[in-house]
C-alpha positions, 0 to 999 in steps of 0.5 A: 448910184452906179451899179455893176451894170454899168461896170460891165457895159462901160468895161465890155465884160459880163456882169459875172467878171465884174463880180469875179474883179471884185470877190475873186480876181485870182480867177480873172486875167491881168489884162481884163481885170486891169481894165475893169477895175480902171472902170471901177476906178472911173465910174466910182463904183461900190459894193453893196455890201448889204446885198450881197450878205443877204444873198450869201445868208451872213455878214463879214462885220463883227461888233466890239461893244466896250465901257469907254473909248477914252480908256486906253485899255479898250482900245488896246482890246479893239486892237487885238479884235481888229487884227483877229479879223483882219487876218479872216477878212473880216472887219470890226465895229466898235461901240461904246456903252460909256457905261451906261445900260440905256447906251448899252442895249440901244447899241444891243439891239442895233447891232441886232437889227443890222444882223453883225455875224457876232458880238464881242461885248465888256458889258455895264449890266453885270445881271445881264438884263440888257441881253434878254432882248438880244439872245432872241436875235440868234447872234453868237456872242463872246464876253471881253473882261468878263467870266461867265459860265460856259454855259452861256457863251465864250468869254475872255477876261483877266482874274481880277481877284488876283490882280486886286491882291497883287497890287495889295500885298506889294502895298503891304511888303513895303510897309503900308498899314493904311491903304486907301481903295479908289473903286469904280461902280460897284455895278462893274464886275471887274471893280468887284473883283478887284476890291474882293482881291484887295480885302482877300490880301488885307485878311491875309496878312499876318501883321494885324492892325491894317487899315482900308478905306475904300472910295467909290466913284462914279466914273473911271476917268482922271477927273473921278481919280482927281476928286477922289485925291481931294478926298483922300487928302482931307481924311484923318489919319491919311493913308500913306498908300493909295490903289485905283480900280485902273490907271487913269484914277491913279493917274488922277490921284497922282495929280492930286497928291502933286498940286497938293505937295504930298511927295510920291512915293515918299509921302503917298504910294500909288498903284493903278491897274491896266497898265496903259502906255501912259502909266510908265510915261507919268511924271511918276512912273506908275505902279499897275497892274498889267492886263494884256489887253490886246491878247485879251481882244485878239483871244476874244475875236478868235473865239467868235470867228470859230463860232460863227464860221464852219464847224465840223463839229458842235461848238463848245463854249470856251472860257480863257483866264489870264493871270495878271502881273505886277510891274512895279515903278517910282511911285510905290517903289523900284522893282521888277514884275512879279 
């Protein structure tokens, strides 16, 4: 490998410039800073990163560790988390559990090995089991779409107790008395706060008589929300109205209720949660839930960096709750954000 020596020797520099090109060109004049990084360019020269946050005691990597990557919500979080960090100079890897423990610590205690300077983690095991290992590490911590006391850590989340009752209510403002529940694992905290927010918004109601069933699945993808449609179709008495723990369920009820011939929202209302980009580009536009999802994962990172950065005074665990919003479309009915 070419090293820095080589730089410097090929260059006619010492050692001492090169570094300056690479970490603090401000300090080095135009003329020789041109001609050492045209070297760089020639040799092929890079950094050892690895090194040189040995030398100076911490990493610049932060680690993003999500439920799935194939959920455009966590990808809207990695996108606030990557900006956070960009602004400090830092960079973001991110990594995801698919929901699976086993997946979740082996990535805990990699992360750990490689000494990241911090983690933000949307954790599978709601016990937090899979962290006993990992708090040995010393390495600060921060919860995304998760609370959790103060105590513990920072976190981020969205109250999902409410965004269960939104999404319920407005199912039983326009007339629904038979509602159907599409749930993740119950092994989620976000699921159970969401169905806690749908049976709080069903005991509240002042109309008696209404009914809920709820749907567990195992995934939270449109071919679980697909078998959970096929489901749903087959019960007797059908609900008239359906909502999902998030949109990609809806996503995959809709596409049950359409290859059935079950109009929406005529026939079936359908309601998911997270609001992703696809949810207003379905072939029904898609009543849901609307987390912000980038702020959440920008909010998270921001928290993180001031741990893990300078402080002039002790660090105090912080824990952020943003209301979520309903943006009502087609397949429940025409309205407004509320």
């Amino acid at each position: 490998m070419v090293g820095i020596k080589d730089v410097a020797s090929r260059a006619g520099v010492s050692i001492g410039t090169v570094s300056n090109v690479v970490n603090r060109p401000h300090v080095v004049s135009p003329a020789t800073r041109a001609r050492v990084q045209a070297v760089i360019q020639e040799l092929g020269y890079v950094r050892d990163e690895s090194a040189r946050q040995l030398r100076a005691g911490h990493s610049r990597m932060l680690a993003l560790l999500v439920l799935d990557l194939g959920n455009p919500f966590f990808v809207d979080v990695s996108r606030g988390a990557e900006q956070a960090a960009h602004d400090e100079g830092l960079n973001v890897i991110t990594c995801n559990s698919s929901q699976r423990m086993d997946r979740e610590a082996s990535y805990l205690a990699m992360l750990a090995e490689q000494r990241v300077r911090g983690v933000l983690l949307s954790p599978v095991d709601a016990s937090g089991n899979s962290l006993t290992a990992f708090r040995r590490s010393g390495i600060p911590y921060v919860f995304v779409d998760r609370s959790v006391s103060t105590d513990e850590a920072c976190s981020v989340s969205v109250d999902d107790v409410v965004g269960g009752s939104l999404a319920t209510q407005h199912l039983i403002d326009t007339g629904h008395r038979s509602i159907a529940f599409v749930n993740g694992p119950a092994v989620l905290a976000q699921c159970r706060d969401r169905e806690a927010g749908v049976r709080a918004a069903l005991s509240g109601a002042k109309a008696p008589g209404r009914q809920l069933s709820v749907l567990e699945v195992e995934g939270l993808d449109v071919a679980s929300g697909r078998d959970a449609g096929a489901r749903i179709l087959g019960l007797s008495p059908r609900p008239t109205a359906v909502f999902c723990a998030n949109d990609l369920l809806a996503l995959g009820v809709l596409q049950a209720m359409v290859a059935g011939g079950v109009r929406v929202p005529e026939e079936m209302a359908i309601v998911g949660y997270d609001d992703i980009e696809f949810a207003a580009a379905a072939a029904v536009p898609l009543t849901s839930v609307r987390q912000p999802a980038v702020k959440l994962g920008y909010a998270a990172a921001r928290l993180l960096i001031a741990e893990t950065g300078p402080q002039s005074e002790p660090h105090v665990h912080q824990a952020v709750v943003y209301r979520p919003e309903l943006v009502v479309r087609d397949s429940s009915a025409r309205g407004r954000v509320v």
